[in-house]
Rosetta silent file (secondary structure, phi, psi, omega in degrees, C-alpha in Angstrom):
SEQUENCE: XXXXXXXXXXXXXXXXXXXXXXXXXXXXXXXXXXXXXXXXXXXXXXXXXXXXXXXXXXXXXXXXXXXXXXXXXXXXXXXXXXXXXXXX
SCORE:     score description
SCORE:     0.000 S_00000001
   1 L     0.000  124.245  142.821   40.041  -15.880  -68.194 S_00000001
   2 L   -10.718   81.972 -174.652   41.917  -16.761  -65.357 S_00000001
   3 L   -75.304  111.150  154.239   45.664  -18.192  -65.336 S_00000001
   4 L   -46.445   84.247  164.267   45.792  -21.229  -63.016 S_00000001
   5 L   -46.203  100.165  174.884   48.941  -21.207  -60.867 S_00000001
   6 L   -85.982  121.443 -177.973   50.575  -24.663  -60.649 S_00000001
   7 L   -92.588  135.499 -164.005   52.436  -25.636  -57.932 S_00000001
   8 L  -108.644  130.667  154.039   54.865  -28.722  -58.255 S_00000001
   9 L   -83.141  128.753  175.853   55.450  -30.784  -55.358 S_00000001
  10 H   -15.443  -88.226  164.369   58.309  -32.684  -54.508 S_00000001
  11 H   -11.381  -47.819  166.807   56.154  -35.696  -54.582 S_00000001
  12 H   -97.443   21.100  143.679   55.881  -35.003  -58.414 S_00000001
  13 L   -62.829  121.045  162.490   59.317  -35.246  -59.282 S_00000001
  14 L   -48.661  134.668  178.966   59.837  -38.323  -61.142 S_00000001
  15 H   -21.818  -98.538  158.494   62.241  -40.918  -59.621 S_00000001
  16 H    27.354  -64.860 -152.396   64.431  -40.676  -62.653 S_00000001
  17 H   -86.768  -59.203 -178.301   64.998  -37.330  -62.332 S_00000001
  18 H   -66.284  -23.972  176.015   65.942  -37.113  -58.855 S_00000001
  19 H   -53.924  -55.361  156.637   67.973  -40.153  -59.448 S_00000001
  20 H   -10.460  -72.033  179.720   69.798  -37.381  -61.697 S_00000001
  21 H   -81.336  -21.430 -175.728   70.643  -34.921  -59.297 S_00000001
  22 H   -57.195  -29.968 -167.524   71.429  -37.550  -56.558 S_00000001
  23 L   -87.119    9.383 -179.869   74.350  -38.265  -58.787 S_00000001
  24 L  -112.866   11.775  150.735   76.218  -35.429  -58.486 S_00000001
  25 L  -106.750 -176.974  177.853   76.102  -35.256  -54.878 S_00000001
  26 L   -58.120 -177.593  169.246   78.605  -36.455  -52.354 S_00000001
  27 L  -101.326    6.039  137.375   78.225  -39.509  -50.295 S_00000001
  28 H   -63.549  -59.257 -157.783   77.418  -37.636  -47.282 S_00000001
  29 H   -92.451    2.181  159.906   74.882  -35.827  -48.783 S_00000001
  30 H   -68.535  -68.882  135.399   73.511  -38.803  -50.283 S_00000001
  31 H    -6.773  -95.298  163.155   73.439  -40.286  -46.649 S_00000001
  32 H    13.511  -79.891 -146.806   71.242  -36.736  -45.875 S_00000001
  33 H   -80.531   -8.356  162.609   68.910  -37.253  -48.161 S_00000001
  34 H   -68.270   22.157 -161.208   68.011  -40.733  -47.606 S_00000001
  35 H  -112.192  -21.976 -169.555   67.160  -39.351  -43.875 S_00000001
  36 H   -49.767  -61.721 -177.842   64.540  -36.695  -46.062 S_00000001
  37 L  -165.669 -174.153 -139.508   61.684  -38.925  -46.370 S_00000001
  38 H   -92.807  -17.267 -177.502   61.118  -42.573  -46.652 S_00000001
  39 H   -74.591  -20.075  171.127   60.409  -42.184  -51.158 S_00000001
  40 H   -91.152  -39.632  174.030   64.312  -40.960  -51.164 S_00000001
  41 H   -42.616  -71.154 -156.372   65.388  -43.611  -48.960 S_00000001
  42 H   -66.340  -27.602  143.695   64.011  -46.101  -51.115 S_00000001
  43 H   -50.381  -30.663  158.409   65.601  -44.414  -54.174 S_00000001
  44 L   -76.643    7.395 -178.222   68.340  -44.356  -52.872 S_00000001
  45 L  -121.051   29.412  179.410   68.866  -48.228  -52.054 S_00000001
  46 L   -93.760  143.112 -146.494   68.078  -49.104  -55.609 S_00000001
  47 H   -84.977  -33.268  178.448   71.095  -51.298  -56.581 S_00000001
  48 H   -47.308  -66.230 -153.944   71.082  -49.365  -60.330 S_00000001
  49 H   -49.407  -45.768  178.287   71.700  -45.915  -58.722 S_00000001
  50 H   -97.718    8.504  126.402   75.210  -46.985  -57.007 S_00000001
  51 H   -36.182  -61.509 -175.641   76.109  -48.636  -59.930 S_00000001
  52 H   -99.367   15.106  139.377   76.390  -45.965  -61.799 S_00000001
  53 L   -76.720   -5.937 -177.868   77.684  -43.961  -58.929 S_00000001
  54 L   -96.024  -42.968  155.359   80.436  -45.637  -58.293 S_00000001
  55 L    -7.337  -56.619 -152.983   80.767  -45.816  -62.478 S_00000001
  56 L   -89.717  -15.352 -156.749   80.864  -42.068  -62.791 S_00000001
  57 L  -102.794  -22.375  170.122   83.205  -41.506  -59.298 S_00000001
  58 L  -147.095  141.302 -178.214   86.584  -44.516  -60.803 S_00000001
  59 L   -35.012  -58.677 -164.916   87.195  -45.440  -64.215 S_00000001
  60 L  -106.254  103.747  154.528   87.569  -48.601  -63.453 S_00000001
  61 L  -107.429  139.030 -158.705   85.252  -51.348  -61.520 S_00000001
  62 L   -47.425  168.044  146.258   85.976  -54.908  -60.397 S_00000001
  63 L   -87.000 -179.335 -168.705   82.821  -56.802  -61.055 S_00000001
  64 L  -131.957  128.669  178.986   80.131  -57.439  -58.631 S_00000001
  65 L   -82.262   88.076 -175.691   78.504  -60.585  -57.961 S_00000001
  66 L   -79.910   22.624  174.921   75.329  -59.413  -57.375 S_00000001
  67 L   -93.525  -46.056  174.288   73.750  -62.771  -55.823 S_00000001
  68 L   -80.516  -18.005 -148.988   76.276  -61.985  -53.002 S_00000001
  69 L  -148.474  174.453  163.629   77.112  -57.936  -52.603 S_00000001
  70 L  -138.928  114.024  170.113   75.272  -54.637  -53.583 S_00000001
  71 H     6.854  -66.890  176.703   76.531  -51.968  -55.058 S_00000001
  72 H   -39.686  -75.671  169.143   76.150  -50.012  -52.319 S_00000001
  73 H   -51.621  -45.084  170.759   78.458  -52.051  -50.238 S_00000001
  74 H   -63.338  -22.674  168.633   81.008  -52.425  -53.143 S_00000001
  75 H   -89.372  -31.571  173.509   80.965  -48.500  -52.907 S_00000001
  76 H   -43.295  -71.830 -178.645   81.206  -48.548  -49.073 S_00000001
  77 H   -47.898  -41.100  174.944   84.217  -50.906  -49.334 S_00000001
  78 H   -94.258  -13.750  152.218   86.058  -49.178  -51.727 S_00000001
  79 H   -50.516  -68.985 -153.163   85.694  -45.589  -50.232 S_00000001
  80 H   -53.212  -44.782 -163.187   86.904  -47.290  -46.952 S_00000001
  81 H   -59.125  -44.412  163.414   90.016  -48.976  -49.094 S_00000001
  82 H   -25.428  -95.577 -173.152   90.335  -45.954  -50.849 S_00000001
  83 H   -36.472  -64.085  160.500   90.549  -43.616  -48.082 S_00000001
  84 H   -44.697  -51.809  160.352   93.220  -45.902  -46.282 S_00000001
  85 H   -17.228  -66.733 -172.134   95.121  -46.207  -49.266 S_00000001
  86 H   -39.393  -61.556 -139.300   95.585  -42.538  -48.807 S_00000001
  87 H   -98.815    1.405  172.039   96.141  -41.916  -45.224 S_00000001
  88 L   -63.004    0.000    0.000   99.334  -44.942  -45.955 S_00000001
């Protein structure tokens, strides 16, 4: 009998999963990979995912009205705030 080789495609990575690995990269390389294809893009502008990225990168987060703001931008804002904070 024959062993079938399977080959996994990108495409059959579960969200989930990739959501996974997304979180351990930077935010430049986050940036990147939404530019990869248009199924990372759209994972990557799911309001959960920078939730818990900004969660896992300070201890502490204000809350977020999310009828007004997105994650996303509440991580935008506070990298920029951050970053000035810094260069003071």
């Amino acid at each position: 009998m024959e062993e079938e080789s399977q080959t996994l495609e990108l495409e059959d990575i579960p969200g989930e999963i990739l959501l996974r690995v997304f979180i351990w990269l930077s935010p430049l390389e986050l940036f990147r990979c939404m530019l990869v294809c248009s199924r990372w893009n759209q994972l990557l502008q799911e309001n959960i995912f920078w939730r818990r990225y900004s969660e896992k990168k300070w201890d502490f987060l204000h809350p977020v009205d999310e009828r007004s703001t997105t994650w996303k931008r509440y991580f935008k804002e506070r990298s920029v705030c951050m970053s000035t904070d810094l260069k003071s």
